[in-house]
Residue frames as qw, qx, qy, qz and C-alpha x, y, z in Angstrom:
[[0.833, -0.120, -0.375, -0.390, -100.12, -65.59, 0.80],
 [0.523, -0.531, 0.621, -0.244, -99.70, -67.75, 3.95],
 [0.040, -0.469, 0.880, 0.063, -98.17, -71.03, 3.69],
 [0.283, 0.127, 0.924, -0.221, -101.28, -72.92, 4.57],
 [0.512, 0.393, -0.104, -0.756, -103.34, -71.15, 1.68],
 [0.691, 0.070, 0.676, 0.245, -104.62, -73.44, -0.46],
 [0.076, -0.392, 0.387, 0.831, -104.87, -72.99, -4.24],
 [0.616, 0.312, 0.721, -0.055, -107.38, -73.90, -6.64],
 [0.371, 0.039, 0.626, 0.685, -107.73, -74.02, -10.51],
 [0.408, 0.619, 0.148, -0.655, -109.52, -70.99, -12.63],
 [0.667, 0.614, -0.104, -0.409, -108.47, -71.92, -15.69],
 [0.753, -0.083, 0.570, 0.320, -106.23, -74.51, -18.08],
 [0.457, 0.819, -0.108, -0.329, -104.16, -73.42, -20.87],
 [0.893, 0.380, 0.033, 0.240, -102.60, -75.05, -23.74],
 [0.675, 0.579, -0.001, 0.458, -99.84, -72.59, -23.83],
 [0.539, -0.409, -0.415, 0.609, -97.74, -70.66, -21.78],
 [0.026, -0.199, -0.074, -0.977, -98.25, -66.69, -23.25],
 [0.536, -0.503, -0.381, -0.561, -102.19, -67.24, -22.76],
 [0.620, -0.528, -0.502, 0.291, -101.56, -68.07, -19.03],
 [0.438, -0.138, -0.118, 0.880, -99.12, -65.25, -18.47],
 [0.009, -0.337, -0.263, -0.904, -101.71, -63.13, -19.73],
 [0.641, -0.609, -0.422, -0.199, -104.65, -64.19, -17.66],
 [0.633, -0.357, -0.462, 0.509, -102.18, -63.96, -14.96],
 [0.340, -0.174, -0.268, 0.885, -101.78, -60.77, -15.27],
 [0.403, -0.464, -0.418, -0.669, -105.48, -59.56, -16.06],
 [0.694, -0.621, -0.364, 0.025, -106.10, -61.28, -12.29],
 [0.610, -0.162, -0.262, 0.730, -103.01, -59.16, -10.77],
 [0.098, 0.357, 0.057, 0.927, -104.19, -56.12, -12.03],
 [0.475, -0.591, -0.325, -0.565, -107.24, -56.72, -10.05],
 [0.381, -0.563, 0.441, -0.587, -105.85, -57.30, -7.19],
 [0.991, -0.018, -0.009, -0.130, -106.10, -61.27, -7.55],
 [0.256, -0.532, 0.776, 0.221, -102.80, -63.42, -6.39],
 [0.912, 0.359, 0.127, -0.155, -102.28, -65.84, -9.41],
 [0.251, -0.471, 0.759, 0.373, -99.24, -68.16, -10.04],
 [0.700, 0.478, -0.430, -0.310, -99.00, -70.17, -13.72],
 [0.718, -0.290, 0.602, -0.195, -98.62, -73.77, -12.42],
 [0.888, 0.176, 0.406, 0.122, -97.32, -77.18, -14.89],
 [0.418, 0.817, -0.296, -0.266, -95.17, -74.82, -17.12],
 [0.208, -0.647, 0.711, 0.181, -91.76, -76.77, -16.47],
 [0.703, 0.151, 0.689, -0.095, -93.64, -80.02, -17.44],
 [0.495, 0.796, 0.227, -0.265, -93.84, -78.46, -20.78],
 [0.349, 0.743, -0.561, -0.106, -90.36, -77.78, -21.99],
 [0.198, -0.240, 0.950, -0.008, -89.28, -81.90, -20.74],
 [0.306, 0.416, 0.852, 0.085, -92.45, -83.67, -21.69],
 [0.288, 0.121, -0.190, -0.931, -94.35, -81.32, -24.16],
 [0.323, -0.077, -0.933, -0.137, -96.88, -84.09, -24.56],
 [0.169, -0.345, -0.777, 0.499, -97.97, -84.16, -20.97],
 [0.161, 0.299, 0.106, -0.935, -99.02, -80.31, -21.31],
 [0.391, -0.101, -0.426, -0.809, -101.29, -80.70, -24.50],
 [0.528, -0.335, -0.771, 0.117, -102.95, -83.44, -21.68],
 [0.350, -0.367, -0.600, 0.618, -102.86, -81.55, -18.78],
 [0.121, 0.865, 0.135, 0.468, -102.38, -78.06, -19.50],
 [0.211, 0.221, -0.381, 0.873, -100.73, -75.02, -17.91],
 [0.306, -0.704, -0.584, 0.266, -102.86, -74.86, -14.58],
 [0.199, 0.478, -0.103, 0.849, -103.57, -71.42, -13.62],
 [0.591, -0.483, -0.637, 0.106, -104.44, -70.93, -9.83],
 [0.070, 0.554, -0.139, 0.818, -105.32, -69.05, -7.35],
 [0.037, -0.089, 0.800, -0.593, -105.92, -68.77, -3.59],
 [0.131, -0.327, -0.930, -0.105, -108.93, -70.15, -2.81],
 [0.145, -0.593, -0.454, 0.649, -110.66, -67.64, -1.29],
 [0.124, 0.645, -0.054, -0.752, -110.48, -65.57, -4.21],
 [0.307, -0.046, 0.844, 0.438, -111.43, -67.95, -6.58],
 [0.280, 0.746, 0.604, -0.034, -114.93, -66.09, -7.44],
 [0.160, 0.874, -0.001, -0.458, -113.46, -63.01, -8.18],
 [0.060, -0.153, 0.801, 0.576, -110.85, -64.64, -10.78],
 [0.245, 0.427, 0.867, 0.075, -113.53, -66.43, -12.08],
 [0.224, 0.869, 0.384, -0.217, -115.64, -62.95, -12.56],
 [0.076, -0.707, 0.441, 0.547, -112.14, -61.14, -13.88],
 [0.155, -0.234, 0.847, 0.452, -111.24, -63.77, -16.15],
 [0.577, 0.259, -0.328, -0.702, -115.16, -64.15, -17.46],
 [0.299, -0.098, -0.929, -0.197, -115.31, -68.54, -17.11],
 [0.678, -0.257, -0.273, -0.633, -118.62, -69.82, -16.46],
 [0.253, -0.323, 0.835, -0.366, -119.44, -72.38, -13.82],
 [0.377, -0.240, -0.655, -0.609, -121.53, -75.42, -14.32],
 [0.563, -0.499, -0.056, -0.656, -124.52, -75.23, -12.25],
 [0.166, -0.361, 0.879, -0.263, -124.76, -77.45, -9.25],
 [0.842, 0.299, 0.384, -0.233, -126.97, -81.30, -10.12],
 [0.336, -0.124, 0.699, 0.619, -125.16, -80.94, -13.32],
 [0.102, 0.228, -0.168, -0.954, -126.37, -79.82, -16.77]]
């Protein structure tokens, strides 16, 4: 991934196994995917059940995560 990629969020996860897994469901396909907010978790556990563990990928290849990983989008106008 070049430097100037950007990144954007597929999914949010309470926990850190259920990211690792998604990550690697989007690797096998051929999707780059990094597990983003973990450290926040073991110093502020708090923050996480707020935030969540970000999972992300390059931007460009956010529709095919999205189609690997099965999340819906909401329409555009809203619902």
């Amino acid at each position: 991934m070049a430097e100037q990629d950007e990144l954007s969020t597929v999914m949010t996860f309470s926990n850190r196994p259920e990211a690792d897994l998604a990550r690697e469901r989007l690797e096998g396909e051929g999707v780059e995917a990094f597990v983003m907010d973990d450290m926040t978790s073991g110093v502020m556990p708090y923050v996480t059940g707020v935030a969540g563990i970000r999972l992300q990928v390059p931007t460009e290849q956010l529709e095919k995560a999205r189609e690997v990983l099965g999340v819906q989008t909401a329409p555009e106008g809203g619902a």
